[in-house]
C-alpha positions, 0 to 999 in steps of 0.5 A: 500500500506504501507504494500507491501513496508514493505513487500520488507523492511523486505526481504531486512533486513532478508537478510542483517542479514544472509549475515553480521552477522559475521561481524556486532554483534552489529547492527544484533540487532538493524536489528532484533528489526527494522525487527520485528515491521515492521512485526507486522506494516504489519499485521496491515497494512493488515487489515487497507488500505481497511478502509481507503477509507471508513473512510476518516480518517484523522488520519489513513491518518497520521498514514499511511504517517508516516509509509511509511517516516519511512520505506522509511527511512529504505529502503534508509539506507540498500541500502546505505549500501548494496551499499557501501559494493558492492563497495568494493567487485568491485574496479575495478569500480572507483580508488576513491572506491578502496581508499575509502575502503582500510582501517578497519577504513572505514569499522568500520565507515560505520557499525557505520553509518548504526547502528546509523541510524538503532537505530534512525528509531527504534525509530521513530517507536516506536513512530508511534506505540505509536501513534496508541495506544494514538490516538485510530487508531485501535479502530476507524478503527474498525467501518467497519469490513472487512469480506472477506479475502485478498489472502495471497499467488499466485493463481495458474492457469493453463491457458498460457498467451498467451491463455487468451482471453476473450469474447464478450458478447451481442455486435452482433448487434454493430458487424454486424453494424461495419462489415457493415461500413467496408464492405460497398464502397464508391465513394469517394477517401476519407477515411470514418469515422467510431465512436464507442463511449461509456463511459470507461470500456463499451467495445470499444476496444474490439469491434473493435479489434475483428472486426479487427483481422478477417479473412475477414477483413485482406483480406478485406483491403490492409493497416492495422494500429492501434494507442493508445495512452494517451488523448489529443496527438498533431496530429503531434505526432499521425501521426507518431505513424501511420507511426511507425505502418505501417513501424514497424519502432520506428525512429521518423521524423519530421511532413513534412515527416511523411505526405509524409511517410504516402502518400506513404504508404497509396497510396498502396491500401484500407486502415483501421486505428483504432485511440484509444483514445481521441483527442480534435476537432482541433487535429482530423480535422487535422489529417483527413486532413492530411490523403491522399487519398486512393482507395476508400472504405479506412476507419477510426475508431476512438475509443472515448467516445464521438463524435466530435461536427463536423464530415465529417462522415455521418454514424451513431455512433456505441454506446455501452451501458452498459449491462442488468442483464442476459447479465451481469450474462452471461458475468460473466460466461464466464469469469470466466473460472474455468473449471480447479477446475474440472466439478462438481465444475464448474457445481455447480458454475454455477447452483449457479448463477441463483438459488442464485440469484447471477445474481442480486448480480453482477449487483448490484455490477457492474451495468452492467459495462463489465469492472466491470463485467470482475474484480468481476469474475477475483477476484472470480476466486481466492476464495474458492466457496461458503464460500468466495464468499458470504462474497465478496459479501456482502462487495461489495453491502455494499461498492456499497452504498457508492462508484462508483460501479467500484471503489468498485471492483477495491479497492477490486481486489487490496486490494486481491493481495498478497503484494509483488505483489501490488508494481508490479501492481502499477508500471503500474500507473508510465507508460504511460496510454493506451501504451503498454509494453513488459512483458519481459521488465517489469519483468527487471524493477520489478528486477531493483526496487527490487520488486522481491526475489527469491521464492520457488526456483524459479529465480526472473525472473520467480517469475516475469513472474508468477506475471504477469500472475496472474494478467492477469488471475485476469484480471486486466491487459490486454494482447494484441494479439499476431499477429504475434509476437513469443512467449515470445514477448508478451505485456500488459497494463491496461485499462484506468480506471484501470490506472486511480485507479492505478495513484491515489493509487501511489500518495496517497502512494508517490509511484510515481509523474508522470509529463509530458510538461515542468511543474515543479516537486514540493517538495514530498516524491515520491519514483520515477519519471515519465517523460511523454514527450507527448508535446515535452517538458521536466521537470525542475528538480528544487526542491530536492526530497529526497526520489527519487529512480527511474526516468522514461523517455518516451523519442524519439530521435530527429532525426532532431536536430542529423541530423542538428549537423551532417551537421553542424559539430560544437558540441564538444563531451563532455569529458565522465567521465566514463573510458574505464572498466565502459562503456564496463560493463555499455554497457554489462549490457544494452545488457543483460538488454536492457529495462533497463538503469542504468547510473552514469550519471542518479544519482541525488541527492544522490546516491540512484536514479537510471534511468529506462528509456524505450520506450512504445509501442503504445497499440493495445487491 
């Protein structure tokens, strides 16, 4: 991960030395040295993060956090400069900027404070590299080869992304099960409930969501609505989920009126809700109880990988397992999806599987696992058969020996991405597990962060639109169903497990801390903060954090305590600090950019941090 933020630093200080160079002769050196060891850090990089999680060494573990400080340290010093040097530019922002900058001496003062800290890094970096020569780093990672070789640039592909839907494979009997709970009537005005139990990665949501999607069940039931949301969710707030789902309304309200809410809107006719995710025990009796009634044949689904030691429902739970090796190599095919590399070559492909045995390779390699199954094919898709393809796996039916096979995959599909499109991927790791975000919000917030340049003459925004849709043709994010949403409305997310890896690799690289309830975020070197506002409670920011670029918020209004200030007429409006110029561009940016939300206000410690705050939408996958 050290080498995708390397790889931002380096664009940042090629920059820097093209568009100063007249006016910083004497530090252009200085840049040039820091931009070439890092170049050289990145290669190196390149081959070392796979091994790290082989090895377990410590050392390597050192030598990486002392990288990334180092680099972080970098990238703090030309944003503030940058930063400066833009203030200049805009006056008009603050009179205390205009006064600030008004003199040459300034100006020099500002260069020499950038040279000093540019020279001083170059030190400490010479130092680290000394460091992996002393301690023999590279002889130590060189204990287990890497053999395939990591993509280095965009796979180009020529599916739409709104045409990326993968299949279900060896779930007919689950579906014509499931088809048969919805279909069947009741006598009860009661909701009955239906379980699709299986452990993460084994197809669950799928399952469903293609039952849900039919024709027939559209027609089948009067009231439709689908909620995912992150484990352990208060039933409060899953209700209201529920009422936002079915009144495509995002206002929230407090738990009396979302049971009157969802009355009036249930009583309507027959009804199907699909819950995805996990709920303690409690948590769902009390939403089962707080359903109304419904006319009768109204069904519940519930999506969750174990079911509740005490259920009203009587019906058998709908279990998925994982899949055989036929069943598994036949997946593989079908989403692999190579039909554009021409029909000799897919014919090749597929005569390869089952004569090379390839079939027994993937299921040794995923274990039958669809989600495992689904990222070796989206990797492959990018790899030149058959060179490559044995190389990849041979490494992965080492690795399968000593990981968790869907580890070893998922390792593997992050180590291949390019590195300026890991820091995207990663980001997902900083939203909310099982929520769904909107493509065209996520590309502002790959911009805000600087994960994105312009490229071959494209725009960053398209630069951003083509990260994204290499990552859905790997298949390791996920594309919600359109519905009936226009185009260019379309939403993503990852799968729990993927979400899962995603957290563990920001953490370990100080990419992200996310918090969530009213826990305290402790002293780190995180470069963003994630506040996850799931309990209705909020995070005490007690400690600095120095490195701290970006704070997330997931945040709701509080529609009752605005009503109660309203009526009672007693809060004073706070004197805003900003004058009438900042908040007419501050509420032009927002309408350019309405995912993200840059604030003066949002600036905490140093003048580095900036706030992205955004509302996620429940998934629907």
């Amino acid at each position: 991960m050290a080498e995708a933020v390397i790889g931002a630093l380096v664009g940042k200080l090629q920059e820097l030395a093209m568009s100063e160079a007249r006016a910083m002769v004497a530090v252009n050196e200085d840049i040039r040295s820091l931009r070439d060891k890092l170049m050289w850090m990145q290669a190196f990089l390149r081959d070392v993060e796979p091994r790290r999680r082989l090895q377990n060494d410590e050392l390597i573990r050192v030598w990486l956090q002392q990288t990334r400080s180092a680099v972080f340290d970098s990238e703090d010093a030309v944003d503030q400069y940058i930063l400066q040097v833009d203030l200049s530019r805009y006056p008009s922002w603050t009179r205390a900027t205009l006064k600030f900058f008004a003199s040459f001496t300034t100006q020099v003062r500002v260069r020499r404070n950038l040279s000093s800290r540019i020279k001083s890094i170059n030190t400490r970096l010479e130092g680290i590299i000394a460091n992996k020569d002393r301690y023999k780093i590279e002889d130590a990672s060189a204990v287990s080869v890497v053999t395939w070789r990591p993509s280095a640039d965009t796979f180009t592909s020529t599916e739409k992304m709104d045409k990326i839907v993968l299949p279900i494979v060896a779930r007919q009997t689950q579906l014509d099960d499931l088809k048969k709970y919805l279909e069947a009537g009741t006598d009860t005005t009661r909701p009955e409930v239906i379980y699709v139990i299986g452990k993460s990665g084994v197809g669950k949501t799928k399952l469903v969501r293609n039952m849900y999607e039919e024709y027939w069940t559209k027609n089948h039931f009067d009231v439709q609505a689908w909620v995912s949301f992150a484990p352990n969710l208060s039933a409060s707030n899953i209700l209201k989920l529920i009422i936002q789902r079915l009144k495509e309304d995002n206002v929230t309200c407090s738990r009396g009126e979302a049971r009157k809410n969802l009355k009036e809107e249930l009583e309507k006719g027959k009804y199907l809700l699909v819950i995805d995710g996990e709920v303690s025990s409690t948590e769902w009796k009390s939403i089962l109880n707080d359903l109304p009634d419904g006319m009768a044949g109204s069904k519940v689904v519930q999506i969750t990988q174990t079911k509740p030691e005490s259920s009203p429902s009587t019906l058998q739970p709908i279990e998925l397992e994982d899949l055989n090796e036929d069943e598994a190599t036949n997946l593989f095919l079908k989403t692999l999806f190579m039909k554009e590399k021409g029909k000799k070559y897919w014919k090749a492909v597929k005569e390869a599987v089952g004569k090379n045995h390839y079939g027994k390779d993937i299921f040794e390699i995923t274990g039958g696992l669809p989600l495992a199954v689904v990222l070796l094919s989206g990797l492959l898709r990018t790899k030149e058969y058959p060179g490559e393809w044995e190389k990849v796996f041979d490494y992965l039916k080492n690795k399968a020996i000593q990981w968790k096979r869907l580890d070893s995959v998922l390792s593997m599909c992050f180590d291949d991405l390019p590195h300026d499109m890991k820091s995207c991927f990663l980001y997902f790791a900083a939203l909310p597990v099982n929520t769904l975000i909107r493509a065209r919000s996520l590309v502002c917030m790959w911009m805000a962060e600087g994960f994105l340049r312009p490229k071959d003459g494209k725009q960053m925004e398209k630069v951003g639109e083509q990260y994204l849709k290499e990552l859905i043709a790997r298949r390791l994010v996920n594309l919600a169903p359109m519905e009936y949403e226009a185009s260019g409305d379309e939403r993503v997310a990852v799968q729990t497990k993927v979400h899962d890896f995603l957290l563990h690799e920001a953490q370990e690289a100080s990419f992200v801390e996310v918090h969530g309830g009213d826990d305290i975020p402790i002293l780190s070197n995180a470069r963003r903060l994630s506040l996850q506002n799931h309990r209705d409670k909020y995070a005490a920011l007690a400690n600095y954090l120095p490195k701290l670029r970006s704070i997330l918020s997931n945040f709701e209004e509080e529609v009752e305590a605005r009503k109660e200030e309203d009526q009672l007429g007693t809060v004073e409006k706070e004197e805003d600090p900003l004058g009438t110029e900042e908040k007419e561009e501050e509420k032009q940016n927002q309408q350019a950019c309405p995912c993200l939300h840059h604030s003066a206000r949002g600036r905490l410690q140093g003048d580095h941090t900036h706030q992205v705050c955004h509302t996620a939408t429940p998934a629907r996958i």
